[in-house]
N, C-alpha and C positions, 0 to 999 in steps of 0.2 A: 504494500500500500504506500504511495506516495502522497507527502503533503504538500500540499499547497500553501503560498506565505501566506497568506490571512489562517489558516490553521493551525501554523505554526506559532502565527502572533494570535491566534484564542487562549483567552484562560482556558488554563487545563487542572481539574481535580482528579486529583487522587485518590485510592481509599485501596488499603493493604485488606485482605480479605483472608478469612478461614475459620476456621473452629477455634474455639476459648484450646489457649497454651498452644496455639500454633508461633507463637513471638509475633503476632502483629504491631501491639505496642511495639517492641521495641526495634522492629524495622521501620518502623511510620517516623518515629523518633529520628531514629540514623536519617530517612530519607529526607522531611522535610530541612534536617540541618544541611544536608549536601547540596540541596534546593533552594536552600535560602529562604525558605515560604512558612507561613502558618501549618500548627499539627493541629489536629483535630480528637480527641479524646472520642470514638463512637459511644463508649460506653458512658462517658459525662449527660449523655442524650438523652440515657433513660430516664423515664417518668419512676419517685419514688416507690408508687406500687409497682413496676415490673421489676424495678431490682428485691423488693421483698420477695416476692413471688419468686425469683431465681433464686436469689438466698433459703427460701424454703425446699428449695429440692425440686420444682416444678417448672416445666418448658414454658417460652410464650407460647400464644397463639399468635395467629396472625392480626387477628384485632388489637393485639397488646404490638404486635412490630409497625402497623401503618405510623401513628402518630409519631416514632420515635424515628424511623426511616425518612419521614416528610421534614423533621426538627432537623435533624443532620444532615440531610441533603441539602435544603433550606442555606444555611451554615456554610456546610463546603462549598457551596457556588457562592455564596455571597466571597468568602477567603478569597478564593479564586479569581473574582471578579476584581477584588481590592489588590492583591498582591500579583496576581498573574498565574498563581499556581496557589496550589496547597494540600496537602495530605489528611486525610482522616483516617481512622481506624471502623472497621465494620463488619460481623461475622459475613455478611449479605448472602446465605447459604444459600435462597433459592435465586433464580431465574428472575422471578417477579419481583424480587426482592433488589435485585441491580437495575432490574429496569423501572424503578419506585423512586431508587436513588438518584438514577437520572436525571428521570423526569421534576425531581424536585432539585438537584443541582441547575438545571437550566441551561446546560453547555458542556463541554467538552469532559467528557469523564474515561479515568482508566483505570482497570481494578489487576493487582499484584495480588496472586493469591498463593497464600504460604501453605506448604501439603506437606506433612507427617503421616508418619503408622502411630497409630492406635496406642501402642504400649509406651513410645515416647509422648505423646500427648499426655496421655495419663500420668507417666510420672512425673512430668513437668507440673500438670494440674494440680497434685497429691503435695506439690513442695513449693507450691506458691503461698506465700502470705498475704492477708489480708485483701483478699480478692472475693466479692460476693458469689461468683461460679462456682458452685461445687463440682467436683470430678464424678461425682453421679450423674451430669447431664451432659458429659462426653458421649455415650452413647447415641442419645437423643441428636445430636448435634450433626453427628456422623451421619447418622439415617437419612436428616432433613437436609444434608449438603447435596446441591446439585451441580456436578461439576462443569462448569465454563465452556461452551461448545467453540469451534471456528468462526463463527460469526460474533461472536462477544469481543470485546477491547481487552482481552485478559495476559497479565504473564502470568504463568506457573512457575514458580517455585520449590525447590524439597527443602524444608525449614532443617534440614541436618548440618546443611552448611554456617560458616560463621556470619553474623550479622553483618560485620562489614563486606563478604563477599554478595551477601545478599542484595546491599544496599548498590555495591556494583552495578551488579547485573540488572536493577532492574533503574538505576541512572542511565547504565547505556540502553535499554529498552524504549524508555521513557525519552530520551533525544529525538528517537525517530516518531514517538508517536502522535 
């Protein structure tokens, strides 16, 4: 795919994708510093009852992710729009769930999605502190992931590697996209 300068000069959001302990935080982090742009916290987005309701051991629904998907996407396009770029963090597992965040960023969006096996999530989950996801909704999470077809704006990533190669690879992704 080749750009065009006007889409070259679009704001362009970000948003690091995967499942809870896949290190989005802490690639969104790396990335937005390499980028010079606004970070986005996905999880600052939620409304107080949906972090209760995780914190109890129970999934959203999807009426619990509309308003929280619309507040953040909202957010990263505005970033975006202000700074020229900008990263957020976002499980966005399903399909309708990236195309939500679009539609509510309002412009140019690309999603990095960081992919693990199961047993390293988990123990990553099991040895995180003060984080309202319990590692009992690693399962759930897994199930409702839909993963990113050829037609989607996605990099794939394997979260085994180290952060800064991470942040590499999807700096040089992100030039051409």
């Amino acid at each position: 795919m080749t750009r065009t300068d006007d889409e070259a000069a679009a704001p362009l959001a970000i948003i690091v994708m995967g499942v809870s302990g896949s290190g989005k935080s802490t690639l969104a982090n790396l990335l937005a510093r390499a980028l010079g742009c606004p970070f986005l916290e996905g999880d600052d987005f939620h409304s107080a009852a949906a972090v209760a309701k995780m914190r109890a051991g129970h999934a959203l629904s999807d009426a619990d992710r509309w308003p929280w998907l619309d507040r953040l996407g909202h957010a990263l396009g505005g970033a975006a729009r202000t700074n020229g770029r900008a990263v957020a963090t976002c499980s966005a597992l399903k399909r309708r769930y990236r195309d939500r965040l679009i539609t509510a960023a309002g412009g140019r969006v690309r999603f990095v999605l960081l992919d693990n096996d199961r047993d390293e999530l988990l123990q990553r989950l099991e040895h995180r502190a003060a984080h309202y996801m319990p590692a009992s909704l690693l399962d759930s999470q897994l199930d409702t992931l839909e993963r990113p077809t050829s037609d989607e704006a996605v990099l794939a990533l394997d979260s085994h590697h180290s952060p800064p190669e991470l942040c590499h690879a999807a700096v040089a992704w992100l030039a051409n996209a």
